[in-house]
mmCIF file as gemmi writes it, N, C-alpha and C atoms, coordinates in Angstrom:
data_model
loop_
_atom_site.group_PDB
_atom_site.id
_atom_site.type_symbol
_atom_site.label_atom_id
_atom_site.label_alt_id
_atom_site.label_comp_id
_atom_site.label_asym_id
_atom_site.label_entity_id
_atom_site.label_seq_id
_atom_site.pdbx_PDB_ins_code
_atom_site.Cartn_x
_atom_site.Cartn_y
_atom_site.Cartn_z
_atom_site.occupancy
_atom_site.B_iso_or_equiv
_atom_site.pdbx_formal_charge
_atom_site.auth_seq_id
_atom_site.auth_asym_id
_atom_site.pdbx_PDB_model_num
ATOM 1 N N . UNK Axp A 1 ? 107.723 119.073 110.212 1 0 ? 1 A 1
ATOM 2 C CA . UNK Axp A 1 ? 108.374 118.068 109.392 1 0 ? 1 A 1
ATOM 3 C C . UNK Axp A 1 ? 108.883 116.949 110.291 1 0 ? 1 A 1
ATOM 4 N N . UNK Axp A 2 ? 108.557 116.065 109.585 1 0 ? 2 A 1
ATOM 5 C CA . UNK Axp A 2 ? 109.334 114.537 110.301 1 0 ? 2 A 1
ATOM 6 C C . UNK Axp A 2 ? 110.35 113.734 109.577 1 0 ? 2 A 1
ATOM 7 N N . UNK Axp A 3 ? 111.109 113.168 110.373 1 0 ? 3 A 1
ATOM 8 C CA . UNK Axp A 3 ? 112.301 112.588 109.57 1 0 ? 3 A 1
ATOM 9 C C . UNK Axp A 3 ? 112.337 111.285 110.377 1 0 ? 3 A 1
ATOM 10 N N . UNK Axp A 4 ? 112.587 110.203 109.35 1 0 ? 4 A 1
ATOM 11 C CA . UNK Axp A 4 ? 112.89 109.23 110.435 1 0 ? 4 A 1
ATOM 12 C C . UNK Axp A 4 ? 114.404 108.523 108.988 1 0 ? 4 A 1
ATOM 13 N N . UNK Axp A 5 ? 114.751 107.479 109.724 1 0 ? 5 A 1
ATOM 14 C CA . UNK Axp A 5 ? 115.973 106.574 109.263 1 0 ? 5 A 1
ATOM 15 C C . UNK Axp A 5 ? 115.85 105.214 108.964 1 0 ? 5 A 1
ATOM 16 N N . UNK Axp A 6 ? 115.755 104.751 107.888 1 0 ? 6 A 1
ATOM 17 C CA . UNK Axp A 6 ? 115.436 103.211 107.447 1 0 ? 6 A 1
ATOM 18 C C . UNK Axp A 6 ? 116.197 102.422 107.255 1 0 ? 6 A 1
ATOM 19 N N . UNK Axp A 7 ? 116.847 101.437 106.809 1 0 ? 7 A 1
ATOM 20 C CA . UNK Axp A 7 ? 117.749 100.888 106.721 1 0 ? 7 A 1
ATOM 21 C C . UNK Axp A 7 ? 116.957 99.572 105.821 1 0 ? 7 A 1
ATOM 22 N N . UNK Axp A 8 ? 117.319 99.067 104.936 1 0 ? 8 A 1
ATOM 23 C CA . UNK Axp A 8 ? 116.511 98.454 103.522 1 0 ? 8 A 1
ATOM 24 C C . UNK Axp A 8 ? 116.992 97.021 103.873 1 0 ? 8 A 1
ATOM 25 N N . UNK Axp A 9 ? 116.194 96.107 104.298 1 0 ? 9 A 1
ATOM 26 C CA . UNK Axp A 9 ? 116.515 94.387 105.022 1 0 ? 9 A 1
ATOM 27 C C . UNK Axp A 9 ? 115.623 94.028 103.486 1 0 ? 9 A 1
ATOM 28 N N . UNK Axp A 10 ? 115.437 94.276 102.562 1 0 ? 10 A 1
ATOM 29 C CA . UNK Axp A 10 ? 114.832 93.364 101.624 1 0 ? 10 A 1
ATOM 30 C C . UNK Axp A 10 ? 116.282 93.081 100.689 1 0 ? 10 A 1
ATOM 31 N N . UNK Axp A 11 ? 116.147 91.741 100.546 1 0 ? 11 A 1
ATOM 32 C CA . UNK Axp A 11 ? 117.53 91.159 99.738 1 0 ? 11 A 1
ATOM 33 C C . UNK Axp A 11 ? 117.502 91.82 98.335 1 0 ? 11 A 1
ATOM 34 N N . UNK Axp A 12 ? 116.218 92.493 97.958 1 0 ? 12 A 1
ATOM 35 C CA . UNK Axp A 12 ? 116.17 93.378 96.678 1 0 ? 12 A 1
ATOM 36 C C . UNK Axp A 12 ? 116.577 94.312 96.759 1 0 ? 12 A 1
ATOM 37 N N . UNK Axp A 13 ? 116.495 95.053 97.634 1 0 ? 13 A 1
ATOM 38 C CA . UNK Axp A 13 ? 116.402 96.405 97.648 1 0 ? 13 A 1
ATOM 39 C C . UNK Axp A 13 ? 115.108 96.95 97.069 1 0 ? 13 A 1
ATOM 40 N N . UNK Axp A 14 ? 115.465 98.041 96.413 1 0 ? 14 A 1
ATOM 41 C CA . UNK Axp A 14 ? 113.609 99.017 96.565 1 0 ? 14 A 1
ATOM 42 C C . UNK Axp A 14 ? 113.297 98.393 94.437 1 0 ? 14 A 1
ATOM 43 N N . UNK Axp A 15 ? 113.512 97.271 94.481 1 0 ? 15 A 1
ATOM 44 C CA . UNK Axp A 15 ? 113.266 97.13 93.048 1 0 ? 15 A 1
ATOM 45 C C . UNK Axp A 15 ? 111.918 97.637 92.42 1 0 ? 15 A 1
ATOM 46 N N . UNK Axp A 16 ? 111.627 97.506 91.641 1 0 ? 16 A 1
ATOM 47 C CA . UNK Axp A 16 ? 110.411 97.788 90.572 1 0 ? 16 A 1
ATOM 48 C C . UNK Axp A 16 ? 109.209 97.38 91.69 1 0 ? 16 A 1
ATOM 49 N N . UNK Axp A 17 ? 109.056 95.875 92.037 1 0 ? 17 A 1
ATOM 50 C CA . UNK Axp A 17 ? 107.327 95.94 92.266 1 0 ? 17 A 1
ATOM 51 C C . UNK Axp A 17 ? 107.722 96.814 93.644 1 0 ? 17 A 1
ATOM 52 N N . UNK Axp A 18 ? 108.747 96.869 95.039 1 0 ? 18 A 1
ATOM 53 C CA . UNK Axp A 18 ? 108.614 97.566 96.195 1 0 ? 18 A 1
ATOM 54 C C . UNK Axp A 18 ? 108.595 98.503 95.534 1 0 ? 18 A 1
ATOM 55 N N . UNK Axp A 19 ? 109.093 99.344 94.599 1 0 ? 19 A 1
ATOM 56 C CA . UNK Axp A 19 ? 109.233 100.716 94.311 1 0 ? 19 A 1
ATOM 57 C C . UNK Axp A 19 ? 107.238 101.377 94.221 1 0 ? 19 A 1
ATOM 58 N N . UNK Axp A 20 ? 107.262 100.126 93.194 1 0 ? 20 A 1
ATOM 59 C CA . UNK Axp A 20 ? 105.641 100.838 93.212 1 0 ? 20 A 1
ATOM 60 C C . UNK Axp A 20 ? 105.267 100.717 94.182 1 0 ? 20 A 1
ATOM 61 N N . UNK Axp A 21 ? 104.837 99.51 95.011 1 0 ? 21 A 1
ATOM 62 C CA . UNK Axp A 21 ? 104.116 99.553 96.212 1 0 ? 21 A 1
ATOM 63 C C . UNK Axp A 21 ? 103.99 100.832 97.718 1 0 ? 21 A 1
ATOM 64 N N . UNK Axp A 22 ? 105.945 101.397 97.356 1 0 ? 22 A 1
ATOM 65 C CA . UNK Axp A 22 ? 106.28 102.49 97.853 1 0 ? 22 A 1
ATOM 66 C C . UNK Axp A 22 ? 105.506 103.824 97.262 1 0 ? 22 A 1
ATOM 67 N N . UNK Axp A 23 ? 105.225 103.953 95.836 1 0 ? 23 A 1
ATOM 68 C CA . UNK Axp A 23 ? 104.381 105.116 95.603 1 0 ? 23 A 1
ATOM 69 C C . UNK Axp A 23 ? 103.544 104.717 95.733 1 0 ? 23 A 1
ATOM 70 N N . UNK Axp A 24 ? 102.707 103.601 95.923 1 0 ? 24 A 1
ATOM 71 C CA . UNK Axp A 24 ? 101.227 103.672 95.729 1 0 ? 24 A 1
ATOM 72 C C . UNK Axp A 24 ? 100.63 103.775 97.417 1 0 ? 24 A 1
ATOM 73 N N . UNK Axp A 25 ? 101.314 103.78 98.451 1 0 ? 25 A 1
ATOM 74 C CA . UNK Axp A 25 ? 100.97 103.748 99.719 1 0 ? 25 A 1
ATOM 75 C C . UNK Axp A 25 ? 101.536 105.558 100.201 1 0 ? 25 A 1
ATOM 76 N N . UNK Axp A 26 ? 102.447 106.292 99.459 1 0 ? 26 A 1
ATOM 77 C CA . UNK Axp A 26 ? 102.911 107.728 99.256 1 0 ? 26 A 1
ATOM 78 C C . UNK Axp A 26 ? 101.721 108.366 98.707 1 0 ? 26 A 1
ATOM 79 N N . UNK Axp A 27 ? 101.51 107.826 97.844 1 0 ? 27 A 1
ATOM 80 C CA . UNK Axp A 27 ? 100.52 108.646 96.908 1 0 ? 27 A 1
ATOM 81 C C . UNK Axp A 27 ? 98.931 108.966 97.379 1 0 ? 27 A 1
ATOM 82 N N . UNK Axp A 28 ? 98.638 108.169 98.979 1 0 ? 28 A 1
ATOM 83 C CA . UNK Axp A 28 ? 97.328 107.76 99.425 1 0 ? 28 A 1
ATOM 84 C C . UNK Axp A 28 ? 97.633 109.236 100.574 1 0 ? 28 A 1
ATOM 85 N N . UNK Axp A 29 ? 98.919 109.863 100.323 1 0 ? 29 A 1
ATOM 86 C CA . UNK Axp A 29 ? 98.595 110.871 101.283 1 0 ? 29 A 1
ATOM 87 C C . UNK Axp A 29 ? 99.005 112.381 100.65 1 0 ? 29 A 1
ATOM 88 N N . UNK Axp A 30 ? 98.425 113.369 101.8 1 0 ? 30 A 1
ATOM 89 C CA . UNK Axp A 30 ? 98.681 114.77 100.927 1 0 ? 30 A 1
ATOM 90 C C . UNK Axp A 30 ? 99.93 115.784 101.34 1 0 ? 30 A 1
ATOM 91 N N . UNK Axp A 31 ? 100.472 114.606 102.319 1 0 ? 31 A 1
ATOM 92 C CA . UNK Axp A 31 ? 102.03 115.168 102.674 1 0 ? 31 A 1
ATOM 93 C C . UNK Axp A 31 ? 102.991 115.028 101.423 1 0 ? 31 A 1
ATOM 94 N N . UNK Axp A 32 ? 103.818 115.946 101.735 1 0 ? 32 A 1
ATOM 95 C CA . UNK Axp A 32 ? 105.54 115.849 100.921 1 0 ? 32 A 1
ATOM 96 C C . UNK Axp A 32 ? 105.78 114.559 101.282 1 0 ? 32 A 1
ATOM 97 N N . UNK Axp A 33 ? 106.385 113.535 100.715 1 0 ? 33 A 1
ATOM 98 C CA . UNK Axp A 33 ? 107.087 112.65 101.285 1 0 ? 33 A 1
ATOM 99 C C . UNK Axp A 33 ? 108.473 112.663 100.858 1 0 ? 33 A 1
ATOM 100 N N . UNK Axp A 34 ? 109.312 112.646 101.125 1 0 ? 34 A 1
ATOM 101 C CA . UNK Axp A 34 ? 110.809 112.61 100.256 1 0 ? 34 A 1
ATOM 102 C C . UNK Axp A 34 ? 111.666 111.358 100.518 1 0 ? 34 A 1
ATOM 103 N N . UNK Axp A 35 ? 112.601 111.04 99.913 1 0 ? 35 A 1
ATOM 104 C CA . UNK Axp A 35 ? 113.275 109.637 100.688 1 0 ? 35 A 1
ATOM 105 C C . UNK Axp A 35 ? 115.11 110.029 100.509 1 0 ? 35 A 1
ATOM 106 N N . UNK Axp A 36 ? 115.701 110.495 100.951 1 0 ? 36 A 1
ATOM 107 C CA . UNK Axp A 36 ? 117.534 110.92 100.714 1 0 ? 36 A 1
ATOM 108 C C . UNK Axp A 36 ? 117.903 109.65 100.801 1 0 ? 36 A 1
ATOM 109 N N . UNK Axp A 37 ? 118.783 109.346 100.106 1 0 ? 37 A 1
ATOM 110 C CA . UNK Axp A 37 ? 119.699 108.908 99.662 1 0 ? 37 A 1
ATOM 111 C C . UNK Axp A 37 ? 121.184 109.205 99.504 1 0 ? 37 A 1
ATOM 112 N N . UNK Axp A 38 ? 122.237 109.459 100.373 1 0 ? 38 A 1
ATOM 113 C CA . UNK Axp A 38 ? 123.349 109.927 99.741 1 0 ? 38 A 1
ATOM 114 C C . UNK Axp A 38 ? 123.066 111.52 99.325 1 0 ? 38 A 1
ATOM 115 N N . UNK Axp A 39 ? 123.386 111.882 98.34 1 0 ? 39 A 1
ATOM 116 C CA . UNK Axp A 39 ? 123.117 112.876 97.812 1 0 ? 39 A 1
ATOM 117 C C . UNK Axp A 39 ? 121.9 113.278 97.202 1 0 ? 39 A 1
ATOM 118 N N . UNK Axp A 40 ? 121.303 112.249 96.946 1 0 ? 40 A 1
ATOM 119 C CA . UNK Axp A 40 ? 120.069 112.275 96.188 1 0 ? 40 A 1
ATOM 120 C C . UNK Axp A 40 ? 119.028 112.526 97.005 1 0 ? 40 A 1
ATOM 121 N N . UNK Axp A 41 ? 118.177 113.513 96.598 1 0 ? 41 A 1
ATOM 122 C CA . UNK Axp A 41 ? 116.436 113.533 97.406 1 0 ? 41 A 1
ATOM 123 C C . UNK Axp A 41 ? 115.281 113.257 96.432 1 0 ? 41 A 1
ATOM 124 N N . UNK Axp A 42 ? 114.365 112.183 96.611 1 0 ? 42 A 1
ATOM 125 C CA . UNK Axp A 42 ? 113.673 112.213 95.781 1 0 ? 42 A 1
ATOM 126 C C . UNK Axp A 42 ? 112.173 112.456 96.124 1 0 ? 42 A 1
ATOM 127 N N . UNK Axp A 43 ? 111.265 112.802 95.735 1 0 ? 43 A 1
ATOM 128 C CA . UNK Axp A 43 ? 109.634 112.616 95.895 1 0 ? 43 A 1
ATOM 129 C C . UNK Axp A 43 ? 109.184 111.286 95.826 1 0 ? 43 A 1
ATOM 130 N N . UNK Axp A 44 ? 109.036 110.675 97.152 1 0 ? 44 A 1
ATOM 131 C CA . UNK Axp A 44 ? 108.51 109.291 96.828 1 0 ? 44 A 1
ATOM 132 C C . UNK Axp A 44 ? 107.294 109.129 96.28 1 0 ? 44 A 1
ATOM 133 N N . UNK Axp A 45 ? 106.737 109.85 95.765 1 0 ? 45 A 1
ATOM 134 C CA . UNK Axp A 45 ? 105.101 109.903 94.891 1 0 ? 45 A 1
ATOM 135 C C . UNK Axp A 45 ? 105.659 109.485 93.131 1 0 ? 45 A 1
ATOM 136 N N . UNK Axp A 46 ? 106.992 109.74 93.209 1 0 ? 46 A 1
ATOM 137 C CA . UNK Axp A 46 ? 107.595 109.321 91.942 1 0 ? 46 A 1
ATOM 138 C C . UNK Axp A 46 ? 108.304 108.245 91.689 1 0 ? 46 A 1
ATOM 139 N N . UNK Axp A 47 ? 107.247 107.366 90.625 1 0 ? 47 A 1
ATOM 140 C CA . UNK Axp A 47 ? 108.34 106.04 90.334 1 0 ? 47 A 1
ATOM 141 C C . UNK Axp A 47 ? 109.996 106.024 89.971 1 0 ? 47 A 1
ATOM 142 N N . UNK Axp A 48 ? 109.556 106.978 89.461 1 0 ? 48 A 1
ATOM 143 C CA . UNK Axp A 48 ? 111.293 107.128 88.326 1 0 ? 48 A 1
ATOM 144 C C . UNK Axp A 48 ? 112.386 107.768 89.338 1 0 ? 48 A 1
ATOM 145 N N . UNK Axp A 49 ? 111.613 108.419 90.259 1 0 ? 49 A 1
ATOM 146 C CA . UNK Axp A 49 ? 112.523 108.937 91.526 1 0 ? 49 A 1
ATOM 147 C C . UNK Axp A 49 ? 112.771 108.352 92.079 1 0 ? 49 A 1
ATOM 148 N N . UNK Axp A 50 ? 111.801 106.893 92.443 1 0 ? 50 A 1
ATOM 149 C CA . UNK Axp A 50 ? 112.422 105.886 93.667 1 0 ? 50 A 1
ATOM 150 C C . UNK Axp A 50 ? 113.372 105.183 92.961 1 0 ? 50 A 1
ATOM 151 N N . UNK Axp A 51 ? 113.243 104.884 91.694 1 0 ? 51 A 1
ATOM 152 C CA . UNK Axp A 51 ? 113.644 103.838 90.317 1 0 ? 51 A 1
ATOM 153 C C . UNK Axp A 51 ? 115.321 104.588 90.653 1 0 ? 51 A 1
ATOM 154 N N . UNK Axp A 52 ? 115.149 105.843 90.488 1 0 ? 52 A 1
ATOM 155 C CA . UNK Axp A 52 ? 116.782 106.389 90.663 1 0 ? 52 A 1
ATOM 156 C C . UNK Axp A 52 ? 117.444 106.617 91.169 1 0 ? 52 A 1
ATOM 157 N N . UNK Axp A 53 ? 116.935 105.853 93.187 1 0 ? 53 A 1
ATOM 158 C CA . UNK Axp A 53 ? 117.841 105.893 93.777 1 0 ? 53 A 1
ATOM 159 C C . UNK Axp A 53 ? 118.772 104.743 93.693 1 0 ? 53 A 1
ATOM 160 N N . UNK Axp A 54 ? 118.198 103.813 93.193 1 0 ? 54 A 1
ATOM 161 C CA . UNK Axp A 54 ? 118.851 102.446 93.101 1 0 ? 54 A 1
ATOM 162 C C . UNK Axp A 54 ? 119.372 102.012 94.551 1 0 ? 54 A 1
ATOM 163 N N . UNK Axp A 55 ? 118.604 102.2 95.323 1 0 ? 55 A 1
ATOM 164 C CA . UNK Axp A 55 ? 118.456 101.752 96.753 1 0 ? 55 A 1
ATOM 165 C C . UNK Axp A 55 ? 118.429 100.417 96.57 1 0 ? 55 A 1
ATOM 166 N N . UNK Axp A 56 ? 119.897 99.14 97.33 1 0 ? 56 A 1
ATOM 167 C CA . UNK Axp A 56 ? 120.24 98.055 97.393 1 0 ? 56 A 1
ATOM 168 C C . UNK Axp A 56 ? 119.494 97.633 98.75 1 0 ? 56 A 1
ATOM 169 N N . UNK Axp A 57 ? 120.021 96.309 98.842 1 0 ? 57 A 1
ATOM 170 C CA . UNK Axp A 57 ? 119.569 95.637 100.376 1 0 ? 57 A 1
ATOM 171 C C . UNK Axp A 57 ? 120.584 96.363 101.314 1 0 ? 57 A 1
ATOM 172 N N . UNK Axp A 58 ? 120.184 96.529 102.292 1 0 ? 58 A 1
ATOM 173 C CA . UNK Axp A 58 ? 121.159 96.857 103.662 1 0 ? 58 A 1
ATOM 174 C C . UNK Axp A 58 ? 121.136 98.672 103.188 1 0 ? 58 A 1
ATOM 175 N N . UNK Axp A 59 ? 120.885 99.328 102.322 1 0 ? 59 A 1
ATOM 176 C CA . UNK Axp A 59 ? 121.351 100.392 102.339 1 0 ? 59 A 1
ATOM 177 C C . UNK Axp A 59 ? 120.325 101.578 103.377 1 0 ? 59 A 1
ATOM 178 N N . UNK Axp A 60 ? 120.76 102.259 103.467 1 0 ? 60 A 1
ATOM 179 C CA . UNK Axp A 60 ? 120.116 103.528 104.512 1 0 ? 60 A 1
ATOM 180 C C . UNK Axp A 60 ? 119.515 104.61 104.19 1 0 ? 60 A 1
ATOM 181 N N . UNK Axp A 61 ? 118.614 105.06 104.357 1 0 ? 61 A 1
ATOM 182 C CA . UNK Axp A 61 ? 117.44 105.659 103.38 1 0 ? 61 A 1
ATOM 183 C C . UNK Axp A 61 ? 117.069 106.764 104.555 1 0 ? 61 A 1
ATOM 184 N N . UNK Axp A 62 ? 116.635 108.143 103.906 1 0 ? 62 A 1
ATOM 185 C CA . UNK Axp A 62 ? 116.069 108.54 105.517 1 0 ? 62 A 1
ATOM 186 C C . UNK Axp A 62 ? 114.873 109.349 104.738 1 0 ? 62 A 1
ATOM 187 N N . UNK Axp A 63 ? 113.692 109.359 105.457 1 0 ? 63 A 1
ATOM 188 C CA . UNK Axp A 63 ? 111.911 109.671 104.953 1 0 ? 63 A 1
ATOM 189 C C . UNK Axp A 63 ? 111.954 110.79 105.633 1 0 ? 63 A 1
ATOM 190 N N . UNK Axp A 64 ? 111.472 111.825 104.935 1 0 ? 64 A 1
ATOM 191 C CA . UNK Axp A 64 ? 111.408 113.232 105.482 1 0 ? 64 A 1
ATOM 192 C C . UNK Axp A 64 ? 109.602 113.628 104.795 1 0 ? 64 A 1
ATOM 193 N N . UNK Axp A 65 ? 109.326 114.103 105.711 1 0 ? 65 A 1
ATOM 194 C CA . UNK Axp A 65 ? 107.387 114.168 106.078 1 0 ? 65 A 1
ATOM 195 C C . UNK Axp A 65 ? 107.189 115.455 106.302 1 0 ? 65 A 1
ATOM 196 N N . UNK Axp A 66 ? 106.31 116.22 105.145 1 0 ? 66 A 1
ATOM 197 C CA . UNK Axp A 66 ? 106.221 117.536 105.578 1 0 ? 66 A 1
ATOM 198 C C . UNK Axp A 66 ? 104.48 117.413 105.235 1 0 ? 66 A 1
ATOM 199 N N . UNK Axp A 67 ? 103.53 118.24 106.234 1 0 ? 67 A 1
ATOM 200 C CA . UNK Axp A 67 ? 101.935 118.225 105.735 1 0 ? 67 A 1
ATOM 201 C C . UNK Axp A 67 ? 101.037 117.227 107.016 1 0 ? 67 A 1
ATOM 202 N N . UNK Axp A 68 ? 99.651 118.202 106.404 1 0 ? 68 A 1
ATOM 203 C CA . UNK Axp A 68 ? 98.542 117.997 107.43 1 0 ? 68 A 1
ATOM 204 C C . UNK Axp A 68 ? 98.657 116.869 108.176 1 0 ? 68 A 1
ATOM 205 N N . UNK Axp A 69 ? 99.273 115.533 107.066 1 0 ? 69 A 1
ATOM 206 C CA . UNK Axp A 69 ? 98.921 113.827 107.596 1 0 ? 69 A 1
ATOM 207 C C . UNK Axp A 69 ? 100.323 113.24 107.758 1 0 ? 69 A 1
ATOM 208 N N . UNK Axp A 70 ? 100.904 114.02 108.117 1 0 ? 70 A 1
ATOM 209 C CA . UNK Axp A 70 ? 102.352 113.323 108.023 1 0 ? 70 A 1
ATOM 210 C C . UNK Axp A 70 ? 102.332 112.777 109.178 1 0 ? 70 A 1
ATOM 211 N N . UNK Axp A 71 ? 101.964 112.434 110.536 1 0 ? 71 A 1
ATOM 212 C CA . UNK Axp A 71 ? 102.299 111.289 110.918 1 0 ? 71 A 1
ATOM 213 C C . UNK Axp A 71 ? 102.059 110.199 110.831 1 0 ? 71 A 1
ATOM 214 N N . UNK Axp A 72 ? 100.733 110.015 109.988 1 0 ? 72 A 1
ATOM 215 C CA . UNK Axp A 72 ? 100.228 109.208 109.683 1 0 ? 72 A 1
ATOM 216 C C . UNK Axp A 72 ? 100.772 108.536 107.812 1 0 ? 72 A 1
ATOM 217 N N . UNK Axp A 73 ? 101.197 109.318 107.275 1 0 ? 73 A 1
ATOM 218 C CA . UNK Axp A 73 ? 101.65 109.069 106.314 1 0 ? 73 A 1
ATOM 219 C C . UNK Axp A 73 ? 103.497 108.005 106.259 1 0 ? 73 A 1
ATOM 220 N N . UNK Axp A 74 ? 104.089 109.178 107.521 1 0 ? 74 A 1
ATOM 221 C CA . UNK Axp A 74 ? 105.338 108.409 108.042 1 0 ? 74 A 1
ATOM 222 C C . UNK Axp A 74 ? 105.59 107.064 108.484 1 0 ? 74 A 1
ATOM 223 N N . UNK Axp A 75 ? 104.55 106.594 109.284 1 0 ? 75 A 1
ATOM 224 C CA . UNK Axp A 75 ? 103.933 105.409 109.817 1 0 ? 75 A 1
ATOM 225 C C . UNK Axp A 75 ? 103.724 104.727 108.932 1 0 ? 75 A 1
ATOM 226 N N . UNK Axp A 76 ? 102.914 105.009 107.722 1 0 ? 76 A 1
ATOM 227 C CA . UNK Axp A 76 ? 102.669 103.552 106.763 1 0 ? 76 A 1
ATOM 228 C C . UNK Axp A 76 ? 103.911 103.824 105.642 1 0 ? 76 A 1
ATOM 229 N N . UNK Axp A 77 ? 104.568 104.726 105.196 1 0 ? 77 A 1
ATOM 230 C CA . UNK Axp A 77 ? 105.581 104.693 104.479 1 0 ? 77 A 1
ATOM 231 C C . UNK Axp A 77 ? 107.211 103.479 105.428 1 0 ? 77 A 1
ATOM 232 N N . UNK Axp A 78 ? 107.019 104.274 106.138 1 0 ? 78 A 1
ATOM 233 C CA . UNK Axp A 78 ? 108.171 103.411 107.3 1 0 ? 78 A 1
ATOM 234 C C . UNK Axp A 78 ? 107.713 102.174 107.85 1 0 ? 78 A 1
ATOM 235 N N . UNK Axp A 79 ? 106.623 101.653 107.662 1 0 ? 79 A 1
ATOM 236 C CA . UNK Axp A 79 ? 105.842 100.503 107.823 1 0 ? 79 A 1
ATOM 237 C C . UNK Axp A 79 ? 106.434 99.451 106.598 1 0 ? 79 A 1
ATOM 238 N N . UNK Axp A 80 ? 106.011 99.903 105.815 1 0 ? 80 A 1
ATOM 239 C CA . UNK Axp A 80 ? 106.393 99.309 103.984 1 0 ? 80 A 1
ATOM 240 C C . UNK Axp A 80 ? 108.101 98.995 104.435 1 0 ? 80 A 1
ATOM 241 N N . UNK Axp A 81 ? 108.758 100.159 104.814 1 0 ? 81 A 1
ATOM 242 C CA . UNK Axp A 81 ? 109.829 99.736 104.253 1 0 ? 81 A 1
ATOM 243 C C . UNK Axp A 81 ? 110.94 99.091 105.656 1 0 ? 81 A 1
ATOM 244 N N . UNK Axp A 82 ? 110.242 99.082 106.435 1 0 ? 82 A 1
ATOM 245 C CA . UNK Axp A 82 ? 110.765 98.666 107.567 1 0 ? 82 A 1
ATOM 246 C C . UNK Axp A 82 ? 110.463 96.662 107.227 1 0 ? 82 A 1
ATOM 247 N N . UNK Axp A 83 ? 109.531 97.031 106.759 1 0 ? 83 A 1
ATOM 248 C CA . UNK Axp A 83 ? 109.049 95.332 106.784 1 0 ? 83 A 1
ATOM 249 C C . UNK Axp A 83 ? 110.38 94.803 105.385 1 0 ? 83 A 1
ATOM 250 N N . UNK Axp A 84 ? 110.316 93.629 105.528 1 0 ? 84 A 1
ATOM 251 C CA . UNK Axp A 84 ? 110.824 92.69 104.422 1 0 ? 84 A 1
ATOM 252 C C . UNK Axp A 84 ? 109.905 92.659 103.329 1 0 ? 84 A 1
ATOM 253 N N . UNK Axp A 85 ? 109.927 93.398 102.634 1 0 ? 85 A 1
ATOM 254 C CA . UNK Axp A 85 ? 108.992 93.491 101.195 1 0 ? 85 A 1
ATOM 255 C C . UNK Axp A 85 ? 108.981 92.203 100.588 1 0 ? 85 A 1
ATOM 256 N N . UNK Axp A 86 ? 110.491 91.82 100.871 1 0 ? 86 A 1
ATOM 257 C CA . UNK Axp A 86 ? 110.446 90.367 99.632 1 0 ? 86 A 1
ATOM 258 C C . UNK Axp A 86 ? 109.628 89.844 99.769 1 0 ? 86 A 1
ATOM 259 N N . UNK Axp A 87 ? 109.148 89.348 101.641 1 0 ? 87 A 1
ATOM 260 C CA . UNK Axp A 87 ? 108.861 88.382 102.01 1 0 ? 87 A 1
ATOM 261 C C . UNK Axp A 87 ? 106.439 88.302 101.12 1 0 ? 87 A 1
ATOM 262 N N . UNK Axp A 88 ? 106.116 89.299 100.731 1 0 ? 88 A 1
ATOM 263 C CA . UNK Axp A 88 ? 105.399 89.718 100.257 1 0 ? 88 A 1
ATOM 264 C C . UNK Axp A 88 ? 105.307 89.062 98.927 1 0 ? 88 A 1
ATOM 265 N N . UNK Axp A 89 ? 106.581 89.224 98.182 1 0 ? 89 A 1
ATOM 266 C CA . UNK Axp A 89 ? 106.919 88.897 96.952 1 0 ? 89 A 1
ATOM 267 C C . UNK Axp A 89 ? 106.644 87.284 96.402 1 0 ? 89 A 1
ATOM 268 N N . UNK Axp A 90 ? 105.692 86.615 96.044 1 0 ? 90 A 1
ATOM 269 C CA . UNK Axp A 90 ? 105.764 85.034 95.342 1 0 ? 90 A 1
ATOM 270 C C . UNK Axp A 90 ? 107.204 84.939 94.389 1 0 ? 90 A 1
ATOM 271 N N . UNK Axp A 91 ? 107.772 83.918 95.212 1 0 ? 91 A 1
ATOM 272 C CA . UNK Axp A 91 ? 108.909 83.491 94.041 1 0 ? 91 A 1
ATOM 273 C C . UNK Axp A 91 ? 108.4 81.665 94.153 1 0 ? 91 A 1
């Protein structure tokens, strides 16, 4: 298992379109992915799970990686969210 520590620089936080973009780059692998929150652990393969952490900007997130591809899975999950999602975002 791998764990790493994020810290959320998008002025959104993990809103609706990062949320999906977060499962849809989770979902491309056959590891556990999980994301804690506070008290909360969720399956990042789940919208409604990322939807309920209500993860703000600046807040601290930590990715826990269990399975065959998990370093490779850790890497592009912590990739996504390390980056500025907004900056992705057309406004």
């Amino acid at each position: 298992m791998l764990q790493k520590s994020i810290v959320i620089t998008n002025r959104d936080g993990l809103d609706a379109k990062s949320a999906a973009q977060l499962v849809q780059i989770a979902c491309r692998f056959r590891s556990q992915i999980l994301i804690e929150q506070g008290t909360k652990i969720i399956n990042a393969k789940s919208m409604m799970g990322v939807l309920s952490l209500g993860v703000g900007a600046n807040n601290q997130i930590t990715l826990s990686v269990n399975g065959a591809d998990e370093k490779e899975a850790l890497q592009a999950v912590s990739a996504l969210l390390s980056s500025n999602i907004a900056q992705e975002k057309k406004r």
